[in-house]
C-alpha positions in Angstrom: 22.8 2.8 -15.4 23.7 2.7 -12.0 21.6 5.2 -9.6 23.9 6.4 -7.1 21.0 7.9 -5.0 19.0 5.1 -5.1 22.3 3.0 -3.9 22.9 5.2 -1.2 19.3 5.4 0.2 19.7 1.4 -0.2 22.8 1.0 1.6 22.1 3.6 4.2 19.3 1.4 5.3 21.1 -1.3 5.6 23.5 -0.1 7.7 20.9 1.2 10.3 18.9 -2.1 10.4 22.2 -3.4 12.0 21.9 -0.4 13.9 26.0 0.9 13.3 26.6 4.7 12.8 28.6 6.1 9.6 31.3 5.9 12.1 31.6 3.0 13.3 31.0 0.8 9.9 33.7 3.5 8.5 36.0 1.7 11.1 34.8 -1.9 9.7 36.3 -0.7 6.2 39.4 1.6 7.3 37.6 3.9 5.9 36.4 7.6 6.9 33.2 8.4 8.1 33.1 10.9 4.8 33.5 8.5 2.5 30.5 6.6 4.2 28.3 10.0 4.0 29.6 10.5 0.5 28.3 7.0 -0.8 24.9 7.3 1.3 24.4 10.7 0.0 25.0 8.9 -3.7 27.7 11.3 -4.9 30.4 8.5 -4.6 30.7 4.7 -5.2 32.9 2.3 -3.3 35.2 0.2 -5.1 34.3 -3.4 -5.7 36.5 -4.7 -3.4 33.8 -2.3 -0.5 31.3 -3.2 -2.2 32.2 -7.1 -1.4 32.9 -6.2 2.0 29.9 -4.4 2.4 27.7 -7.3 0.8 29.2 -9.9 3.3 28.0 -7.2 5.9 24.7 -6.8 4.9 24.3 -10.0 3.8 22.6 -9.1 0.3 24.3 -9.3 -2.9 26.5 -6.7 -4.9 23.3 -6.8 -7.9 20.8 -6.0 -5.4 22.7 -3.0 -3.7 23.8 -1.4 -7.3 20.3 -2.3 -9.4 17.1 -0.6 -9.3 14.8 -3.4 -8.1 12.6 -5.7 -10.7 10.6 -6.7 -8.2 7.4 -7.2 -10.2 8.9 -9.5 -12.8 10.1 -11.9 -9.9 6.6 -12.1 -8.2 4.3 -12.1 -11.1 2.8 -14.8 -12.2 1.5 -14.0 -15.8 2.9 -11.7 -18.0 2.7 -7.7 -18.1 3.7 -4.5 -19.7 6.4 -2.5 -18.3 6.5 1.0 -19.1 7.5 2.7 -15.2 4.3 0.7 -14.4 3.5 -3.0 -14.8 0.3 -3.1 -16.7 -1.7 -6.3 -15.9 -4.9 -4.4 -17.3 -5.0 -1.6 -19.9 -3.7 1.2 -19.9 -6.4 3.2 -20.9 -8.9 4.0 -18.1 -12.1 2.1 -18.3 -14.6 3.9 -20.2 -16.8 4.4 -16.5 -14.1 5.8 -14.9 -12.9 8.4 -17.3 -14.4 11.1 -15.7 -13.0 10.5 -12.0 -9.6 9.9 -13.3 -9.8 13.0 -14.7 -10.8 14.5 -12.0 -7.6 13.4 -9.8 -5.5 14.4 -12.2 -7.1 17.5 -12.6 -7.9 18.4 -9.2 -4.3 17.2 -7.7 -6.0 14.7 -5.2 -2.8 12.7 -4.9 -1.0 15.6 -3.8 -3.8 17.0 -1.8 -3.8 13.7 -0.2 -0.4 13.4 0.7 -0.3 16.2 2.4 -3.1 16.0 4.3 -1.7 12.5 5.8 2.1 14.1 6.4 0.2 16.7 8.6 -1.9 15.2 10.7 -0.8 11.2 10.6 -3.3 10.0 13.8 -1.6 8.0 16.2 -3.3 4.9 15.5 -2.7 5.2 12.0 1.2 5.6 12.9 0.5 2.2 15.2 -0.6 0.0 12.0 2.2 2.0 10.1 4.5 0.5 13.0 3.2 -2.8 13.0 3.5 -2.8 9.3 6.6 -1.8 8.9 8.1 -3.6 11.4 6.7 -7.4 10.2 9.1 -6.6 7.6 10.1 -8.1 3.8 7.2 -7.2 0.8 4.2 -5.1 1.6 1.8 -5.3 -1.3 -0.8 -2.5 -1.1 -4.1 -3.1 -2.8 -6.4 -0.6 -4.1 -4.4 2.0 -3.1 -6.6 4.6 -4.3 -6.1 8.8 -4.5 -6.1 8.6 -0.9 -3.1 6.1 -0.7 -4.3 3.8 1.8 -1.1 3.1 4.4 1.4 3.7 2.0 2.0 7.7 2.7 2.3 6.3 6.3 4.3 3.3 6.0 6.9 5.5 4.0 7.1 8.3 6.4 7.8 5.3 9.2 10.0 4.3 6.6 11.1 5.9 3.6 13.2 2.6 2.6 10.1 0.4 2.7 10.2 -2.4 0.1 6.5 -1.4 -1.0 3.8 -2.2 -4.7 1.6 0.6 -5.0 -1.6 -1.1 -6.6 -4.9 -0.2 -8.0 -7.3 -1.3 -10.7 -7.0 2.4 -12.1 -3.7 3.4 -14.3 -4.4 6.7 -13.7 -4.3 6.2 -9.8 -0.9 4.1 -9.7 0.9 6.6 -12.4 -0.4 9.5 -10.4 1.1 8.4 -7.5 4.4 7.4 -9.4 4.4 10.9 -10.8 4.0 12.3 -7.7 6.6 10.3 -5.3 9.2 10.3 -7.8 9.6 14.3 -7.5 8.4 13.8 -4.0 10.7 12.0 -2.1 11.8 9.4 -4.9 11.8 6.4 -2.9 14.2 3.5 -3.4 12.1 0.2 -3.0 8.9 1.2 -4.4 7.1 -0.3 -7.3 4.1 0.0 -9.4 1.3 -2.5 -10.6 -2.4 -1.6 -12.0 -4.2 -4.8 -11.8 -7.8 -5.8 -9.9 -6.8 -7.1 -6.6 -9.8 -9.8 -6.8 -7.2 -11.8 -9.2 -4.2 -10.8 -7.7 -1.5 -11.1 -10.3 1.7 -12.6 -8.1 2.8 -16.3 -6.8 1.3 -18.0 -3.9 3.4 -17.5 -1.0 5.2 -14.5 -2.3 4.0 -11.0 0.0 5.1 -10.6 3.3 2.5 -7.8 4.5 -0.6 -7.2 2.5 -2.0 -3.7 3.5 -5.6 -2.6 2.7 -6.7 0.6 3.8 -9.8 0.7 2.2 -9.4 -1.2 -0.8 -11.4 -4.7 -0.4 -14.0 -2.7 0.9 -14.2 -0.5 -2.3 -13.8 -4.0 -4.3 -15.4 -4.0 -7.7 -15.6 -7.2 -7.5 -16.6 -10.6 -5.3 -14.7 -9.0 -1.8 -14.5 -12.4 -1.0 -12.7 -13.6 -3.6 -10.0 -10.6 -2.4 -9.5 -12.0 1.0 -8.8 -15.3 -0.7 -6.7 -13.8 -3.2 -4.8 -12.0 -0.2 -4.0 -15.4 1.6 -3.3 -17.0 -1.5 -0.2 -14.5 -2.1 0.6 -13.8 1.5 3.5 -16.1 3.0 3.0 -18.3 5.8 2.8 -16.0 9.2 2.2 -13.2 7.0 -0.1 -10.7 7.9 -3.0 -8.8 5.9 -3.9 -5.5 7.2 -7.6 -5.0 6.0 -9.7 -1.7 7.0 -12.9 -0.6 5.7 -16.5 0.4 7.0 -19.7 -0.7 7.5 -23.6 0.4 8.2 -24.7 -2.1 11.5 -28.4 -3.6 12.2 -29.3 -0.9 14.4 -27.9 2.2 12.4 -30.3 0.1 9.4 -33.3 -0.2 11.4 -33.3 3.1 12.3 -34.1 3.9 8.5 -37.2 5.0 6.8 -38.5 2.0 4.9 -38.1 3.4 1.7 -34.0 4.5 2.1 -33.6 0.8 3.6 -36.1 -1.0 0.7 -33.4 1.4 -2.1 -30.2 0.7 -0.2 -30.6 -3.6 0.3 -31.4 -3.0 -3.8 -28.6 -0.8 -4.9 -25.7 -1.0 -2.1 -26.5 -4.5 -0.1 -22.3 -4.7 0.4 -22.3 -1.7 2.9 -24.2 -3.9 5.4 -21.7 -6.6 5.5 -18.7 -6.6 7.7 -16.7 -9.3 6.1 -15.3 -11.2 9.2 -17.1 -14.6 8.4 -15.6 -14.1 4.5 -12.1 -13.2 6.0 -12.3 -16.4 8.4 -13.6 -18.8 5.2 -10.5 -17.2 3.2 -7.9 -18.9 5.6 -6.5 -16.7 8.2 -5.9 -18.5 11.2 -5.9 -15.6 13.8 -8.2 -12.2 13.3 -8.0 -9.6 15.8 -10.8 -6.4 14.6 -10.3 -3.1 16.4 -13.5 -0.3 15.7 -11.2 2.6 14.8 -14.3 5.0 14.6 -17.2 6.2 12.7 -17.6 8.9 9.4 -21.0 9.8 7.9 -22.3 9.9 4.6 -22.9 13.4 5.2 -18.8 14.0 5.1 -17.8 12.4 2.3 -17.8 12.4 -1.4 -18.1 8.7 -2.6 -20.9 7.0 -4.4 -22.5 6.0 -1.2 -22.6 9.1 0.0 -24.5 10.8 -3.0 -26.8 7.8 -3.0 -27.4 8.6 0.7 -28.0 12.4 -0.1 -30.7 11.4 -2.8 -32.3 9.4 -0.1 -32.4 12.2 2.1 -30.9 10.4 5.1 -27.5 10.5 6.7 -25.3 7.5 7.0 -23.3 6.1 10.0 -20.8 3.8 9.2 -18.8 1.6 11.5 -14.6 2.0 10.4 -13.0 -1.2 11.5 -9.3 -2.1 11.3 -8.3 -6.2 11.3 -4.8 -7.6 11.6 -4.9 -11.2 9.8 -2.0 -13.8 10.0 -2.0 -16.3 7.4 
């Protein structure tokens, strides 16, 4: 079944990325302009000979203007279970996270998050929204987590965004599916739970890979995600990687036994993975320090380790633009 709001969010983009007003394509039919509005506002259909017309104009095809997108099945590179969602890992949350998933669900994080970014978006944050947006095509977002990474930014820059909501976490991607599809229901977005450390997709194959956190939250080898992010990433794509770290002199300044528990427990927060983003591929890196947050602030497993140690982290927030 064809959804007519989804084709006239679709084709309403379109026409302003050639930058034309309801008017003035209505005069490239012979149309009027309230027939334009009616399809855009997706109470009306063209006929197919429009619809040709209109697919010579924007230069996709009839299929892709009328279907919901399948964007997953054309990217992925192993097989999956599509249910909304496309399930490369179970469905079931892992038996260590049952509790935390829980508590988004319970505690309505994803909405609380939302909000909180739609209210007070930062100007640098709408600046890497803007860059992102703008280098256009596929942006994959990785670990998206309950507090969405770029994506509540990137679709309030654009609400057309061809965007994959990610995360290891079921719970977190159908949350957020729940949530946007009475929210603003978006046109071109899709949903994947896989671990971003094996990214499930063909080389060559994203356009923008965004990261607002993720990688630096990586259950597993970080490394191996930067890798995996090049490996997907089309050549002069561009990864957008932020995350945080705890420098040599905020360290030092430690009692010995918090540094002796931390290098035991937590040795990742000391490393700021430029030399593993540099071994992964990218040919040009350009870091921006975006600010600081303390342990003292926050709610994450670092931070409770940090409050059991009786000492209050610093950590260094850092945003890098990549090109593959």
């Amino acid at each position: 079944m064809i959804n007519k709001v989804h084709f006239g969010k679709r084709i309403s983009s379109y026409r302003r990325n050639l930058e034309l007003s309801q008017t003035q394509l209505a005069e490239k039919l012979g149309v009027t302009p309230q027939a334009v509005s009616k399809w855009e506002c997706g109470t009306a259909l063209p006929d197919i000979d429009l619809l040709l017309t209109l697919s010579h104009l924007y230069q996709v095809s009839i299929n892709d203007m009328l279907e919901e997108p399948n964007l997953v099945s054309k990217l992925a590179n192993r097989p999956f279970d599509m249910d909304g969602i496309a399930y490369f890992v179970s469905k079931t949350e892992r038996e260590h996270n049952v509790a935390w998933a829980q508590q988004i669900v319970n505690d309505s994080w994803i909405a609380r998050n939302w909000e909180s970014q739609m209210s007070s978006i930062s100007q640098a944050r709408h600046n890497i929204a803007q860059r992102i947006v703008s280098h256009g095509g596929v942006i994959l977002e990785i670990g998206t987590g309950p507090g969405g990474g770029y994506m509540p930014c990137i679709l309030k820059h654009n609400p057309e965004a061809v965007v994959i909501i990610s995360d290891l976490s079921p719970t977190v991607v159908n949350e957020w599916k729940r949530f946007l599809d009475k929210e603003m229901d978006p046109p071109n977005v899709s949903y994947a739970a896989f671990d971003f450390c094996e990214i499930p997709f063909s080389d060559c194959s994203i356009d923008v890979v965004s990261d607002g956190g993720g990688i630096g939250n990586a259950e597993g080898d970080k490394g191996n995600a930067l890798k995996e992010a090049w490996r997907v990433l089309k050549p002069g794509g561009l990864l957008v990687t932020s995350t945080g770290f705890v420098t040599k002199e905020t360290f030092a300044s430690l009692p010995a036994y918090a540094q002796r528990v931390l290098q035991e427990k937590r040795p990742d927060i000391f490393i700021d993975l430029y030399e593993e983003t540099v071994l992964a591929g990218f040919r040009k890196i350009d870091s921006i320090i975006s600010g600081y947050w303390y342990t003292a602030d926050d709610d994450s497993s670092i931070a409770n380790l940090a409050r059991e140690l009786g000492v209050n982290l610093k950590f260094t927030s850092y945003v890098r633009f990549c090109e593959k």
